[in-house]
N, C-alpha and C positions, 0 to 999 in steps of 0.2 A: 561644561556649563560655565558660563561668566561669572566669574568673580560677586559676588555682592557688595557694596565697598558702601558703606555711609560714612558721609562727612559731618561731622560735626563743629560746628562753630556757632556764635552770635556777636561778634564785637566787628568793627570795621578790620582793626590791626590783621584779626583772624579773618575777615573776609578776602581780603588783600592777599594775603599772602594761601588762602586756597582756593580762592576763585580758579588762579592759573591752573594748580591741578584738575579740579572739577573739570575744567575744558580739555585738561589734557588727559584724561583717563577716558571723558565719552566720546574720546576721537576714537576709541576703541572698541563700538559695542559689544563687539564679539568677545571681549576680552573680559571687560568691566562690566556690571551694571551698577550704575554708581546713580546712589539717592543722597541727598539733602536735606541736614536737617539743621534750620537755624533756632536759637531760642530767644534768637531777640535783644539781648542784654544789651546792647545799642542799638534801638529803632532806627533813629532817622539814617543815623549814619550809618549804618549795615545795610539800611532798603539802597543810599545813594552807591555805592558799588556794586552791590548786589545788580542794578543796573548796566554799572561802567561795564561790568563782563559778561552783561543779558547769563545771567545766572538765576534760576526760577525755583524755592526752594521747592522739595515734592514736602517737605511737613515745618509748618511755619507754628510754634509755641507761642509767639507771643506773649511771653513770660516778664518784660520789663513792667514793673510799678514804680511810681515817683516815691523817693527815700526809704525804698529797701533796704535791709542789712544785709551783708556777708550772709548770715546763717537762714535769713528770710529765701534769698536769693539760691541759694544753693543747695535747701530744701526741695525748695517749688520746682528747681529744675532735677532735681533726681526723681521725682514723685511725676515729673511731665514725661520724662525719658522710658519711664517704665514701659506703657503699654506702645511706645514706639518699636524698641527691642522686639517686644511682642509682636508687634506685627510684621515689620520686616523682614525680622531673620536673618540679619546682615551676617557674610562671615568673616568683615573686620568690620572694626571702625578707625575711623582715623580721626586726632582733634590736634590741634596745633597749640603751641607755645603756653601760657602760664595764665589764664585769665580762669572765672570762676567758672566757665563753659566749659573749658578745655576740661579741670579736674571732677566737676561735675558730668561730664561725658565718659569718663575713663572709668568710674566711678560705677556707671549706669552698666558700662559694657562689661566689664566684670562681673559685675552680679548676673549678668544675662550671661556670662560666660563665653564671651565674647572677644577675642583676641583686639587687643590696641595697639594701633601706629600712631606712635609721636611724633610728629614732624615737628622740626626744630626743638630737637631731644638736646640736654645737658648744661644748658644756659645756669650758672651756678655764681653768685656776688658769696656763700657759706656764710650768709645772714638772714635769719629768717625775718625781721624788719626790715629788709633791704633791697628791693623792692617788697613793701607789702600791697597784698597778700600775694602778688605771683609767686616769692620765692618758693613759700609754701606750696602751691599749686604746681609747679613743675616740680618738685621735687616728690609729693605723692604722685603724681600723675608719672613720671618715671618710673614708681614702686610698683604700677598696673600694667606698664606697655610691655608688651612682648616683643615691640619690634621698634627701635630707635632710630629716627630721622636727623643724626646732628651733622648741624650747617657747618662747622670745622672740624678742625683736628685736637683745637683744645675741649670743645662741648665735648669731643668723643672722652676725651683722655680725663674729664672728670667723669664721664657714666662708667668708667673701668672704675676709677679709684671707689665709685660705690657698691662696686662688685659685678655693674653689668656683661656677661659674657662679650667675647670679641664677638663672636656670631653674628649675635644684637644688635649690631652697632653699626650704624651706614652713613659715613657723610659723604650729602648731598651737593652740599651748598643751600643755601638760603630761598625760598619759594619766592620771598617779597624781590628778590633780586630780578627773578622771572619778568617778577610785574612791572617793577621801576624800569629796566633796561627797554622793554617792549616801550611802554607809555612814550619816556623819553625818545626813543629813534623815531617813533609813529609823529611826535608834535614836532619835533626837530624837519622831519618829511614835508611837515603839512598834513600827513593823512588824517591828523586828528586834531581836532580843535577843541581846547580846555571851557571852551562856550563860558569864560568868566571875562568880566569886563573889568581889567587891570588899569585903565587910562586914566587913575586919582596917582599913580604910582608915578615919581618924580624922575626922568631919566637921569637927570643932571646930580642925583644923590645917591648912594648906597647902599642898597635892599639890606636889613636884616629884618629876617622871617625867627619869629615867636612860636614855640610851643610849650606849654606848659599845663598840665594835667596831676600829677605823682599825687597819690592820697598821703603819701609819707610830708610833703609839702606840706599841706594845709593848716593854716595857722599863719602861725609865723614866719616861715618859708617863702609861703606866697608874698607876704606884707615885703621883705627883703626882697624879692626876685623884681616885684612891681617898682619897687625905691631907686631900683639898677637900672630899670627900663625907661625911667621917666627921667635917670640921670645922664644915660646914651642918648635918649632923642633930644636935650639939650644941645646935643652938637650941630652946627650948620649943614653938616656934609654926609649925614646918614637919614633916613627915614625907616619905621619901625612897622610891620604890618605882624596882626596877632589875632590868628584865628581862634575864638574865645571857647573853649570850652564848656558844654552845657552845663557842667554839674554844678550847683548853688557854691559849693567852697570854693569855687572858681572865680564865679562871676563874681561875687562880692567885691572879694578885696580889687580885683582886674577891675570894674567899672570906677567904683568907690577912688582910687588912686591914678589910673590911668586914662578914663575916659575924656574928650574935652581936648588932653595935651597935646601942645605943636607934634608933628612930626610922626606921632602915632595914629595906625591907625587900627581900631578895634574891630574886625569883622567878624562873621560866620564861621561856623567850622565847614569845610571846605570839601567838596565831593573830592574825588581820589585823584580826575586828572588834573583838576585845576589846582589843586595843593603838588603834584609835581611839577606843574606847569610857572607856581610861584615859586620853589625852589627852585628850579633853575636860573632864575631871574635875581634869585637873593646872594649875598655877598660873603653872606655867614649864617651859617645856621645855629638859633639857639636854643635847646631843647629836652626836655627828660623823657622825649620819646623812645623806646628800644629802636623802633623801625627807623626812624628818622636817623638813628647814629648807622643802621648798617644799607640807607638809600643812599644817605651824605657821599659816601666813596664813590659811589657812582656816577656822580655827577658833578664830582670834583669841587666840592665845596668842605670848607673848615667847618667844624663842629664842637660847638660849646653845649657843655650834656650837664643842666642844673640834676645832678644828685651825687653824692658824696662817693659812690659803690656802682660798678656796672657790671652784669652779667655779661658784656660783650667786649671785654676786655682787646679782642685781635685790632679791633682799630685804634685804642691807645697804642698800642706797640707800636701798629705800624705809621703812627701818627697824624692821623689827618681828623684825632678827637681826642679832645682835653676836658677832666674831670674841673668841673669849680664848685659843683656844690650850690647851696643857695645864698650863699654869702656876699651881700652887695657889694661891698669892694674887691673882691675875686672878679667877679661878673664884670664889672667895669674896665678894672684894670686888665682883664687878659683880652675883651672884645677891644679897645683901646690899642693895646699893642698889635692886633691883626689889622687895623684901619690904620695902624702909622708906621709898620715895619712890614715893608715888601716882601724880604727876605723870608720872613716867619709864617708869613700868610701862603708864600708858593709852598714852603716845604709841610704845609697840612695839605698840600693839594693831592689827590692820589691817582695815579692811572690804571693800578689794580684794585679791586675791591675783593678785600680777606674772605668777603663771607657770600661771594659766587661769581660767579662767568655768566648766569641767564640758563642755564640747565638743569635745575634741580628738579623741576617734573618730571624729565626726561629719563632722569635716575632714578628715580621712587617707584614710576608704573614700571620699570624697569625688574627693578626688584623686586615689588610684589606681584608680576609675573611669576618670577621665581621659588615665590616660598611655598 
């Protein structure tokens, strides 16, 4: 009998980086029968990938409300998951990385009694405000999984220190890696077109690409990050594009400070291939994305990561990403010396990327073959 395999996710991050499984497990039917279940927690930008990879959920929740809380949120989806269980009978589930989805899904499938695969198991900053609330999230959600997906060898070598059996433990490499390398080769081809219309974008200037989102940000963080960005695109010789984030803590201080200024420019958040399609194009990436620090190597671009702490520690080592923090003269001063010192700028460039080669589906239906 096939496998029964539900995926669970609802954020784009997580669509991203399971889409490619989803495709790669029903290349197998004989093998898998793999159902889909999103819950939403990013509408728009989960339906636009959800797309990119003609990915059709079989149970769509629909669970986002405008200014939900943490415990609103992660009620509603344990109380939505239930008579899912019920119904399908899955004999895994599988949820990816640290969002309120993932631990709310691991959560679900436990009480259904339900065996969990973590993919992208072990991601550890050993600060529970650091990212919040993921730290949290990965770290009970590791307390549930029976089966650990980590993308290196350091994600492994903390789920030991927490006592997880070697058994347990599989790295894979990185799923998003799957996705970035494919997008990338297909638009580099031709075979695929980011269907975004880039031609406001200055060739005679400097792309640096903006992301900024972190809930730990919000406040004062944000008011700093924008002071930094509005005192870079004072320079002649860069231009600034920042795909804005929906959530209100966001837009505020972003329009309120940045809107209007030379050099910037404040857009959309961006479906999946045309945000790889601007990365390539950009000169430096800056960003509190986790995803964004482990695409960056792939594509050979320097990485400034606004948060003080990162669970993905392998690209600091191996250099082609530097911690600043939200500190405006940090931000200034280190994007400043990549725009003025050649030297500093090639040695962030990377030709391996720490956290895959583009085969980690490959290894996962691999292994769960196996168990």
């Amino acid at each position: 009998m096939p496998i029964r395999t539900l995926l669970l996710f609802g954020t784009r991050p997580e669509a991203i980086k399971l889409c490619p499984l989803v495709r790669r497990l029903r290349a197998e039917p004989e093998v898998f029968d793999v159902r889909v279940c999103v819950t939403a927690q990013h509408r728009g930008m989960l339906d636009r990938v959800l797309q990119t990879f003609e990915v059709v959920p079989d149970v769509d929740l629909n669970l986002m409300q405008p200014g939900q809380t943490l415990s609103q949120s992660t009620a509603r989806m344990l109380a939505a998951l239930e008579p899912v269980f019920q119904d399908l009978k899955p004999d895994l589930a599988l949820v990816q990385g640290d969002t309120t989805t993932t631990f709310a899904g691991a959560l679900a499938a436990f009480y259904a009694r339900v065996p969990v695969g973590h993919i992208e198991a072990g991601l550890r900053t050993w600060d529970l405000a650091q990212p919040f609330p993921e730290e949290v999230n990965r770290v009970l959600t590791g307390r549930l999984a029976r089966d650990h997906y980590a993308a290196t060898d350091w994600a492994a070598d903390n789920l030991r220190r927490e006592g997880v059996p070697d058994e347990a433990i599989y790295v894979t490499g990185n799923t998003g890696i799957d996705a970035v390398l494919h997008v990338r080769d297909q638009l580099a081809a031709g075979h695929l077109s980011s269907g975004q219309d880039f031609s406001f974008l200055d060739p005679g200037k400097r792309l640096i690409l903006v992301t900024a989102h972190r809930r730990e940000s919000f406040g004062d963080g944000f008011e700093r990050i924008c002071a930094a960005i509005r005192r870079l695109a004072a320079r002649k010789d860069v231009e600034i594009v920042y795909p804005v984030h929906p959530n209100p803590n966001v837009q505020a201080p972003v329009n309120r400070l940045l809107a209007g200024q030379p050099n910037i420019h404040l857009i959309e958040p961006l479906d999946y291939l045309p945000f790889v399609d601007l990365m390539r194009r950009a000169h430096i990436l800056i960003t509190d994305s986790g995803g964004v620090q482990e695409e960056g190597p792939s594509l050979g671009k320097p990485i400034l990561v606004l948060r003080e702490k990162t669970e993905r520690p392998e690209a600091v080592q191996a250099g082609t990403v530097k911690l600043v923090g939200t500190d405006e003269n940090v931000i200034v001063k280190e994007t400043e010396l990549l725009l003025e010192n050649q030297e500093i700028y090639d040695r962030m460039k990377l030709v391996h990327n720490p956290y895959g080669d583009g085969h980690a589906c490959d290894q996962i239906s691999t292994i769960i073959r196996s168990l």
